[in-house]
Structure formats: structure tokens, C-alpha cells
Backbone as JSON, one array per atom type, in Angstrom:
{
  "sequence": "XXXXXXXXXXXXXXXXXXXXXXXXXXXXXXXXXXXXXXXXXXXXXXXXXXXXXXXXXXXXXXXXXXXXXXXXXXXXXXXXXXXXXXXXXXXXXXXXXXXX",
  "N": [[-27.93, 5.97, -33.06], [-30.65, 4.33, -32.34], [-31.65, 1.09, -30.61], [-34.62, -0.8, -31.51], [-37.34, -2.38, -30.75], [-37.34, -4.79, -32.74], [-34.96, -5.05, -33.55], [-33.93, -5.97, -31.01], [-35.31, -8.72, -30.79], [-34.05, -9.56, -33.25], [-31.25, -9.92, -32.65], [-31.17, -11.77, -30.86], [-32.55, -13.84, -32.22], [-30.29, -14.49, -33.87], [-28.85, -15.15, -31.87], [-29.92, -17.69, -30.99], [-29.51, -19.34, -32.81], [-26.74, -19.59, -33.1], [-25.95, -20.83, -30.82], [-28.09, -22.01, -30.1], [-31.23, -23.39, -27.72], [-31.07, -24.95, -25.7], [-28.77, -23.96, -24.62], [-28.72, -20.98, -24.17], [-29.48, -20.72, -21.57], [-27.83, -21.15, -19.54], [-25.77, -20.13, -20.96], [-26.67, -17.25, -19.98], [-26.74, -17.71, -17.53], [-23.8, -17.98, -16.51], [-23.19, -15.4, -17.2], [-24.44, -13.71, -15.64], [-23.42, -14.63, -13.64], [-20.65, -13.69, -14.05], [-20.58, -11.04, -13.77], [-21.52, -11.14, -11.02], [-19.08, -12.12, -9.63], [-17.14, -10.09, -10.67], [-18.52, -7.36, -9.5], [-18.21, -7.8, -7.05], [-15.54, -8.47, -6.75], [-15.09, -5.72, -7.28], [-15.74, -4.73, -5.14], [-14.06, -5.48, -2.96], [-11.72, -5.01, -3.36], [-12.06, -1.84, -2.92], [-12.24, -1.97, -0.67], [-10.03, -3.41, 0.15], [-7.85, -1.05, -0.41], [-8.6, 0.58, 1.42], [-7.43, -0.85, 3.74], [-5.13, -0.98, 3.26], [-3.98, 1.47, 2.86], [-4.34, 1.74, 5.75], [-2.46, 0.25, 6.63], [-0.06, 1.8, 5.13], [-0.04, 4.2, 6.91], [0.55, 3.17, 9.35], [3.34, 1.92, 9.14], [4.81, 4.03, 8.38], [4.27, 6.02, 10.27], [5.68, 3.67, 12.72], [8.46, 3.98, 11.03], [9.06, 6.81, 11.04], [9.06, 6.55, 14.38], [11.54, 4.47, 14.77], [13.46, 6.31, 13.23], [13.46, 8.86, 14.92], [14.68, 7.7, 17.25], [16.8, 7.01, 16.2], [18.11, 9.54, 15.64], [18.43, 10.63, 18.32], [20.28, 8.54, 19.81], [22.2, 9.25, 17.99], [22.72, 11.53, 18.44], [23.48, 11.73, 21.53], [25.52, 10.04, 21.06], [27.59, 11.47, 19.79], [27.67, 14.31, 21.22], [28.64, 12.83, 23.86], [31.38, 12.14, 22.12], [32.35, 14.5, 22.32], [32.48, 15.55, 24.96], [34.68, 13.85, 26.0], [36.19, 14.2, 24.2], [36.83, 16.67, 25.06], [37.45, 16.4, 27.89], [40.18, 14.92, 27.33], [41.5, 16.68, 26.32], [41.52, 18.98, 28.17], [42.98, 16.81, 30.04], [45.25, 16.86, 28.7], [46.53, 19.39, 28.77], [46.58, 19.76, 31.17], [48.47, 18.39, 31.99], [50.79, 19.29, 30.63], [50.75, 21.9, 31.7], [51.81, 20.57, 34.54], [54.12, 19.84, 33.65], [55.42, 22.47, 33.16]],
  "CA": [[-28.86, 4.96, -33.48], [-31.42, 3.56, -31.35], [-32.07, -0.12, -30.73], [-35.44, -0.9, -31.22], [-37.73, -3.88, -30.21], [-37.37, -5.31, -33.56], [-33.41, -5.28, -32.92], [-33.71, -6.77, -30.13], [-35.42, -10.06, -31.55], [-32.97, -10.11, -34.69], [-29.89, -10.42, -32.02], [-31.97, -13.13, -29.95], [-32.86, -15.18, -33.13], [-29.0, -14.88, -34.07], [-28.15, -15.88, -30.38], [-30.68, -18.75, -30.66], [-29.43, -20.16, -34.25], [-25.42, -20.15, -32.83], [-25.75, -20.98, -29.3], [-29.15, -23.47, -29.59], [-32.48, -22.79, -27.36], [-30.81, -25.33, -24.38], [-27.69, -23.37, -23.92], [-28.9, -19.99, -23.63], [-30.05, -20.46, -20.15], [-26.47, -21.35, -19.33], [-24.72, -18.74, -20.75], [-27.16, -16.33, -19.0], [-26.01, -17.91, -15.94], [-22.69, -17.56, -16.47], [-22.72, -14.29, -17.28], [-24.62, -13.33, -15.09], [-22.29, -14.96, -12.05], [-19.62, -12.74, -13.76], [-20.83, -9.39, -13.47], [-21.6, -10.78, -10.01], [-17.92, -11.91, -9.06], [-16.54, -8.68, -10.8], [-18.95, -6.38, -8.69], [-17.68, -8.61, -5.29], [-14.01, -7.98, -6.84], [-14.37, -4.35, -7.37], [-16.13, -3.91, -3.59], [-12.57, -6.09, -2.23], [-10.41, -3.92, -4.11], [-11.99, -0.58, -2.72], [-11.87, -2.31, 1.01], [-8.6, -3.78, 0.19], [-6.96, 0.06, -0.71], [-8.46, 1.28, 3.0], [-6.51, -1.41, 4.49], [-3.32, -1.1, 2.43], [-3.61, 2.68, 3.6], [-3.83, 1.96, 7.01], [-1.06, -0.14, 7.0], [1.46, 2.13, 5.0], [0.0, 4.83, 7.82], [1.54, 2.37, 10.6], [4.78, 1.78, 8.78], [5.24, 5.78, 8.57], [4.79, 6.19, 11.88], [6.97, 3.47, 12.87], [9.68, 4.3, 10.47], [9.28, 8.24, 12.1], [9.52, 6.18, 15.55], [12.77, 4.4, 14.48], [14.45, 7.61, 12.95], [13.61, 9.53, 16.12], [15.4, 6.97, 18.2], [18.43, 7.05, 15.91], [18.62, 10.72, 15.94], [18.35, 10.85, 19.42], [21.03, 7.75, 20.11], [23.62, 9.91, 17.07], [23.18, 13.26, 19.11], [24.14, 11.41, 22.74], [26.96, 9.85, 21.27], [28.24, 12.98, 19.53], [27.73, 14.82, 22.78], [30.17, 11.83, 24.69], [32.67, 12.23, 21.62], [32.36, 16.16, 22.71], [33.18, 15.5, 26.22], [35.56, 12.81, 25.86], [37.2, 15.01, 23.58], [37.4, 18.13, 26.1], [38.52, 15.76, 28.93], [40.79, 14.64, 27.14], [42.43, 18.31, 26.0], [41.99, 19.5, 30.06], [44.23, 16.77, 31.1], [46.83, 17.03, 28.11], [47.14, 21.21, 29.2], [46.74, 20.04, 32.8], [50.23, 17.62, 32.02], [51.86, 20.36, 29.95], [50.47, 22.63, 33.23], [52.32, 19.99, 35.71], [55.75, 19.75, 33.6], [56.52, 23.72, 33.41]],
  "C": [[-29.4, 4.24, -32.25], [-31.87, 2.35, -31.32], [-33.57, -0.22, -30.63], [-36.09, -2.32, -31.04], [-37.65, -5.22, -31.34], [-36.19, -5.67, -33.45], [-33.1, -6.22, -32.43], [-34.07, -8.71, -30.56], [-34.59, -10.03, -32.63], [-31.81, -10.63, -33.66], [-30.25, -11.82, -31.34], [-32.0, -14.3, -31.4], [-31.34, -15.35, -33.67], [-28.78, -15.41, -32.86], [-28.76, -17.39, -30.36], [-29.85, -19.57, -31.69], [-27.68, -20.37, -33.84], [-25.26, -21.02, -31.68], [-27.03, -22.49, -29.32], [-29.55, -23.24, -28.6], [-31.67, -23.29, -25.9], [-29.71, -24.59, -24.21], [-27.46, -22.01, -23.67], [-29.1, -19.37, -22.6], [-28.52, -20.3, -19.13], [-25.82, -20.3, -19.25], [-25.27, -17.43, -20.11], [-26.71, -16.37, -17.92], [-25.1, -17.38, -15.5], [-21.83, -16.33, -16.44], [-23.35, -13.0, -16.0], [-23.69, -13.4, -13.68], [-20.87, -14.15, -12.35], [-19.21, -12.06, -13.47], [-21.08, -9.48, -11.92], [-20.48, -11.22, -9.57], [-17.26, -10.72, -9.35], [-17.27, -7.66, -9.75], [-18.43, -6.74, -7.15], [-16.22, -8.25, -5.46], [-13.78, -6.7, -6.77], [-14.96, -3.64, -5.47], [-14.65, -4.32, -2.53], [-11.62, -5.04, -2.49], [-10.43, -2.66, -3.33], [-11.67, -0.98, -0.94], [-10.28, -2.54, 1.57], [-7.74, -2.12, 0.5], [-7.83, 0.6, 0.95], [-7.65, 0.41, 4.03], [-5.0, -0.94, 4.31], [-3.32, 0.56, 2.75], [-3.29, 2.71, 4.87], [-2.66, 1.3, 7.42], [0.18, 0.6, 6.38], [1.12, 3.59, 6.3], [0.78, 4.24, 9.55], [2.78, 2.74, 10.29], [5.06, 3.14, 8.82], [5.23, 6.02, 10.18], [5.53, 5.18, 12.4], [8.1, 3.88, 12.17], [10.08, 5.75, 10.93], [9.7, 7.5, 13.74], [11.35, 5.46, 15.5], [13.79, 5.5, 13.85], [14.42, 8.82, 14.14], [14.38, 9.51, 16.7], [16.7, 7.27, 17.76], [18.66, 8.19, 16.19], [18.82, 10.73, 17.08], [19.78, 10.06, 20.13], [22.32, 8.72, 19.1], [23.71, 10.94, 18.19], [23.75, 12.62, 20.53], [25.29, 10.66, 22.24], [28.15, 10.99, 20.54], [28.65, 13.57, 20.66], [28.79, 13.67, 23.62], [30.95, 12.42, 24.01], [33.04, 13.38, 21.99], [33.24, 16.09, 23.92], [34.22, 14.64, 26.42], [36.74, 13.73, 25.26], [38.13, 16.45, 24.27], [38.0, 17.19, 27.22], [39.72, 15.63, 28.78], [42.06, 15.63, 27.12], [42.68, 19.06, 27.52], [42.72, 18.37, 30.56], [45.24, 16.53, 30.45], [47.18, 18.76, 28.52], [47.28, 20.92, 30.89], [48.34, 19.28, 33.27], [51.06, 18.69, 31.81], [52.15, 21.37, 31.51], [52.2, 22.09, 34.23], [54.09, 19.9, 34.83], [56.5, 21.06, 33.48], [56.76, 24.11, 34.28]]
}
């Protein structure tokens, strides 16, 4: 069903007879300033989500920079407990060695 121009004045003369001739200008206003904060909210929103990407792209790469580090700090102290551990075994065989 198609609205036609006749339509259109029946909704207007209902809009006029609830609303009254002075407060139509108003709520035009109003509605109009809505559709223009919603269109300003939905351009924030899409700016907002390229920010809020580039910042969980930071946090990933730091959180890869902090798990690097740890790996890197676990494997050198592994490696000590390694050698610590063989020192330790060459000079309990090098005692056993010195008491037969």
C-alpha cells in the first residue's frame, strides 16, 4: 500500500488536532535534533571500535612481549638448575673419586 498525498494530509490534520498548530514546530525540532545526535552517536561508535582495536592490538603485543621475557627468564633458570645440578654430581663422584 502506497501513501498517497491525500494520506499525507489526514496524518497532518490528526497531528494538528492532538499536538495543536504551536507545538508542531517543536516537536519537529526535537526530532529532528534526534536523528541528528543518533547519526553523531553512530559516527563515535564506528571511530570508537577503530580505537578500541588499536588498543587491544597494543595489549597483544605487549602481553606477547611479557610472555617472551618469561619464557626466556624460565629457560635460563632451568639451564642454571641443569648446571648446578651437574656440578653438583662431578664433585659428589669427584669425593667418592678422592675416598677410594
Amino acid at each position: 500500500m502506497e501513501f498517497a498525498p491525500w494520506h499525507w494530509l489526514v496524518v497532518l490534520g490528526i497531528a494538528v488536532l492532538l499536538f495543536g498548530g504551536k507545538k508542531l514546530p517543536e516537536l519537529g525540532k526535537g526530532v529532528g535534533e534526534g536523528l541528528r545526535g543518533f547519526k553523531e552517536g553512530m559516527k563515535g561508535i564506528n571511530s570508537n571500535d577503530d580505537a578500541a582495536e588499536e588498543a587491544r592490538k597494543k595489549d597483544a603485543e605487549a602481553k606477547a612481549a611479557v610472555e617472551a621475557r618469561a619464557y626466556q627468564e624460565a629457560k635460563a633458570a632451568a639451564e642454571a638448575r641443569v648446571a648446578a645440578e651437574q656440578k653438583a654430581a662431578a664433585e659428589q663422584k669427584a669425593t667418592e673419586v678422592a675416598r677410594s
